[in-house]
C-alpha positions in Angstrom: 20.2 -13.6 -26.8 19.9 -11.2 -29.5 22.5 -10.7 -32.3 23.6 -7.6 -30.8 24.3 -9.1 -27.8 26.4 -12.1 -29.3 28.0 -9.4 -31.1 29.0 -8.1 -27.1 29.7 -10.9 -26.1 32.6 -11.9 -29.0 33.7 -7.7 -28.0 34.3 -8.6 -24.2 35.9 -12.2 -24.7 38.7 -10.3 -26.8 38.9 -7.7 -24.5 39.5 -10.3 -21.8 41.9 -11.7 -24.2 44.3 -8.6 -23.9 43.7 -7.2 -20.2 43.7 -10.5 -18.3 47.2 -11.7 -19.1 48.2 -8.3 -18.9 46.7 -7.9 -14.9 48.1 -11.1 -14.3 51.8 -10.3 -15.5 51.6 -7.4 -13.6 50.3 -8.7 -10.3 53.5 -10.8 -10.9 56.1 -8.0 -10.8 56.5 -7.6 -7.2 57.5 -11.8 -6.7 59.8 -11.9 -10.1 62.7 -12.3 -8.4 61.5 -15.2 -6.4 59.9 -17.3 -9.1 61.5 -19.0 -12.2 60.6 -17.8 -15.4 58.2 -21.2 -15.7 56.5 -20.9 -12.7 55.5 -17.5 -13.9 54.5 -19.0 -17.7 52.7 -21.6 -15.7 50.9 -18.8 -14.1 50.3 -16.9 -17.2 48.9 -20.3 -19.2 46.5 -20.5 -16.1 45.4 -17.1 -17.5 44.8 -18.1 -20.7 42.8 -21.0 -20.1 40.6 -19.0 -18.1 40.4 -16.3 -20.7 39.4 -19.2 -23.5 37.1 -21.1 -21.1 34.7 -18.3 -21.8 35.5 -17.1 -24.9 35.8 -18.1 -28.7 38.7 -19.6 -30.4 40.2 -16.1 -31.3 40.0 -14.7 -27.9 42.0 -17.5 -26.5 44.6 -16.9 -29.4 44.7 -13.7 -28.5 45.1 -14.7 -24.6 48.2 -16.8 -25.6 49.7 -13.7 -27.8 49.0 -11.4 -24.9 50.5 -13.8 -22.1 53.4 -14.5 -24.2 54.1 -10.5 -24.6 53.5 -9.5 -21.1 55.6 -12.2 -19.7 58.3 -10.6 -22.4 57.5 -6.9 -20.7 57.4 -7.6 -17.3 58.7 -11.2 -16.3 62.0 -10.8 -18.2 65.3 -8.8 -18.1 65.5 -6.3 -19.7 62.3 -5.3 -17.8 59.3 -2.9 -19.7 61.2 -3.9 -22.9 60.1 -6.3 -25.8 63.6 -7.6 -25.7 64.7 -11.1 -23.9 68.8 -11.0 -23.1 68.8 -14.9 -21.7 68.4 -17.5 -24.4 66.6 -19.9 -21.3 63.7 -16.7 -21.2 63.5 -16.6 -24.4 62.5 -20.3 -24.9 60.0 -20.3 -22.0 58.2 -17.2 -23.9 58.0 -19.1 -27.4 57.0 -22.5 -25.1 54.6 -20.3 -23.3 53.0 -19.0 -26.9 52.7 -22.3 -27.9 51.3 -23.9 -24.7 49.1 -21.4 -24.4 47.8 -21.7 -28.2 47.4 -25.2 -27.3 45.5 -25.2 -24.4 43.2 -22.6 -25.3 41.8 -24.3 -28.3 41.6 -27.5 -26.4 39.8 -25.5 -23.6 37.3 -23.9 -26.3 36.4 -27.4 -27.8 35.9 -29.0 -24.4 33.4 -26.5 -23.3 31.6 -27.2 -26.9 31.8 -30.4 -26.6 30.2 -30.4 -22.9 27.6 -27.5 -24.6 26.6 -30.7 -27.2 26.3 -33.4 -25.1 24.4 -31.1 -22.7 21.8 -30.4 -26.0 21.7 -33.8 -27.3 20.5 -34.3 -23.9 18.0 -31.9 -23.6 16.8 -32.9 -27.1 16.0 -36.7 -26.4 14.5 -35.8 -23.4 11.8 -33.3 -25.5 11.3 -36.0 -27.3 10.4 -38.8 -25.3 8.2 -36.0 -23.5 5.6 -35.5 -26.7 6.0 -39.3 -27.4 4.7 -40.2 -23.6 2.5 -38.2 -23.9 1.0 -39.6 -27.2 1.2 -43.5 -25.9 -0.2 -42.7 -22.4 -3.0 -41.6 -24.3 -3.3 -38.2 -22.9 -5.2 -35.6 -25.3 -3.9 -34.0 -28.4 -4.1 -30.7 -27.3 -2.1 -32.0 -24.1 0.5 -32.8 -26.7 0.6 -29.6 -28.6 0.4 -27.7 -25.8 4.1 -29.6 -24.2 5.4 -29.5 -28.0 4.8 -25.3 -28.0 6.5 -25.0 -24.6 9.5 -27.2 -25.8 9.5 -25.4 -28.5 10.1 -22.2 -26.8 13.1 -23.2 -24.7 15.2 -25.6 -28.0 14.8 -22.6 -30.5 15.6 -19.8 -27.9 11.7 -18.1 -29.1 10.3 -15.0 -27.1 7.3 -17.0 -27.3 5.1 -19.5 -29.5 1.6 -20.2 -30.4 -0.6 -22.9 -32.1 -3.2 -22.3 -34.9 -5.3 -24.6 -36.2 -5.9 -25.6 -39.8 -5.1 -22.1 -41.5 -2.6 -20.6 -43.7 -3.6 -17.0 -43.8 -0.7 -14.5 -45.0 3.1 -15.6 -46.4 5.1 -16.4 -43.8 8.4 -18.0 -43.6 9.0 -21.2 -42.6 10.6 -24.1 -41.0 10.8 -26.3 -43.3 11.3 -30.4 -43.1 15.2 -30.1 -43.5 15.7 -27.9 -41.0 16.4 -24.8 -43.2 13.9 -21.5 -43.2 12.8 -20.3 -46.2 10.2 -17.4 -47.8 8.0 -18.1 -51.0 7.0 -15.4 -52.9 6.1 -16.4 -56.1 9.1 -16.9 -58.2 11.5 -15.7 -55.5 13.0 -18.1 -52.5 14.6 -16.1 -50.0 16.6 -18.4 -47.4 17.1 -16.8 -43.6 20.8 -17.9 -42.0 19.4 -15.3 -38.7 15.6 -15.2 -38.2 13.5 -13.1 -39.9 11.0 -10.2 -38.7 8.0 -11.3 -37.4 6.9 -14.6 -37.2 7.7 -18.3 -38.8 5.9 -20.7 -39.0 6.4 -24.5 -38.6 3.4 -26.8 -40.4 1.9 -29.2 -38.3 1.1 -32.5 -40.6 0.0 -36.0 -39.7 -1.4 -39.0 -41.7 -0.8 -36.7 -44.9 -3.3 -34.2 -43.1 -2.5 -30.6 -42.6 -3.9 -29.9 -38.9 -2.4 -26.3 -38.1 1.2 -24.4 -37.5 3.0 -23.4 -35.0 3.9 -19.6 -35.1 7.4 -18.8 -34.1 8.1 -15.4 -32.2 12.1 -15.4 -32.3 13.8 -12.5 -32.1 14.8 -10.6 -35.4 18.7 -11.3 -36.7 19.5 -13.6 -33.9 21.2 -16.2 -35.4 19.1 -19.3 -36.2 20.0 -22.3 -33.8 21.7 -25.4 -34.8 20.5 -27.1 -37.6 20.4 -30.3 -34.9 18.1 -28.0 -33.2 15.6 -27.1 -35.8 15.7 -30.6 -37.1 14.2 -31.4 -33.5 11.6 -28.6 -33.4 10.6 -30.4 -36.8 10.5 -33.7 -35.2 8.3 -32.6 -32.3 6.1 -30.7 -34.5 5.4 -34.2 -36.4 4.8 -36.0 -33.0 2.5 -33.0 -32.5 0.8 -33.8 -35.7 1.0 -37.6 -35.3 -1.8 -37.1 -31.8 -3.7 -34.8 -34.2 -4.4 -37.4 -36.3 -4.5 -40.4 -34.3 -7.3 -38.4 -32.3 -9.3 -38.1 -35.4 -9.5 -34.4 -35.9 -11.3 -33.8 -39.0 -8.8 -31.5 -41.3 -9.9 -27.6 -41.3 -8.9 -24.8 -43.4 
C-alpha cells in the first residue's frame, strides 16, 4: 500500500467517523418513541465501535463526538435541535460521549494488538524457515532464494533480488539497526518512508561480504516497523550465515 493510499484510507475512516452515527441516529427516528433513550445510546456505541474497528484512534473519537451529537439531534426532545430539555437525556448523551470515547480506543488497541501478535507470528515463522533450511543442509542458494521471497511479503516490497559480491553505485541501505540510511560523502541522509529506487540490504557471513539484497519498495510508503526491518536484517544474516558455511569464496 502506497502512501497515497494510507493517506485514503485515514480520509475514509473519518468520513465513516461522521456519516455512520449519523445513518444510524437516523434509521432510529421512526422507533424513538418505543425505545429508551439507552437502548438507543446502546445502539449508537454499537456504531462507534464499528466505526473504530476499522479506523485510527481519531476516527473513533470522532465516531463518539458524532454519536453523541446525533443522538442530541434526533433521539431527544426538542427533536432537530442541539438542545436536551430532560436532565435524564442529557446524562445518557454525556455517558454516551464517554462510553463511546472509551470503547473506541479500546477497540483500536485490540485490533493492534491482534495485528502484533499476528506479525510476531509471521516473523518467527520466517525465521525458523531460512534456519531449516540451513541445518537440513539444503543449498545456499536454496536459502537465499526463501530469504528473497520472505523478504518480499515482511517489508511489503513490489519485488526483490539477490546480487552477488558487488557494490556498484550508492544506494541506500538497510542497515544492522534497522534504520535506512544514504552515504554520500560527508552527508548522511536518513529515510522515515522509502526512498526512490532501490535499497539495498548487505549480505555478510563469517566477516565475509558475499552479496546484497536489492529492495524494490514503493517510493514514500512508509517504512515498516522497525520489528520488521530488524527481521529482514536477521534473515539476511541467516542468508549470509549458508553463504559461508558453504564455502563460497568472497567476490567483488
Amino acid at each position: 500500500m502506497s502512501g497515497n493510499a494510507y493517506r485514503l484510507r485515514d480520509r475514509s475512516a473519518l468520513l465513516a467517523a461522521l456519516l455512520v452515527p449519523f445513518l444510524v441516529a437516523l434509521a432510529l427516528v421512526p422507533v424513538r418513541a418505543d425505545l429508551s433513550a439507552t437502548n438507543t445510546a446502546l445502539v449508537l456505541v454499537v456504531a462507534v465501535v464499528a466505526v473504530a474497528a476499522g479506523g485510527t484512534r481519531a476516527a473513533g473519537a470522532l465516531a463518539a463526538l458524532s454519536a453523541a451529537a446525533w443522538f442530541d439531534f434526533f433521539l431527544t426532545e426538542p427533536y432537530q435541535r442541539f438542545v436536551i430539555a430532560d436532565r435524564d437525556d442529557a446524562e445518557t448523551a454525556v455517558l454516551l460521549l464517554v462510553v463511546g470515547l472509551i470503547v473506541s480506543q479500546l477497540s483500536v488497541r485490540a485490533r493492534r494488538l491482534q495485528s502484533t501478535v499476528t506479525s510476531d507470528a509471521a516473523q518467527l515463522s520466517s525465521l525458523r524457515g531460512s534456519a531449516r533450511l540451513a541445518e537440513d543442509g539444503r543449498s545456499p542458494e536454496a536459502v537465499v532464494e526463501y530469504v528473497r521471497r520472505e523478504l518480499v511479503g515482511l517489508l511489503g516490497l513490489r519485488g526483490c533480488r539477490f546480487e552477488y559480491g558487488t557494490l556498484m553505485g550508492r544506494l541506500p541501505r538497510l542497515e544492522h539497526d534497522g534504520s535506512v540510511w544514504l552515504r554520500g560523502g560527508s552527508v548522511i541522509t536518513e529515510y522515515a518512508d522509502w526512498p526512490d529506487g532501490e535499497t539495498e540490504l548487505r549480505v555478510v557471513g563469517g566477516g565475509h561480504y558475499h552479496g546484497r539484497f536489492l529492495l524494490d519498495a514503493c517510493p514514500g510508503r512508509p517504512l515498516p516497523s522497525e520489528q520488521d526491518r530488524l527481521v529482514a536484517v536477521t534473515l539476511a544474516a541467516q542468508a549470509g550465515g549458508a553463504l559461508d558455511t558453504a564455502g563460497l569464496s568472497r567476490r567483488g
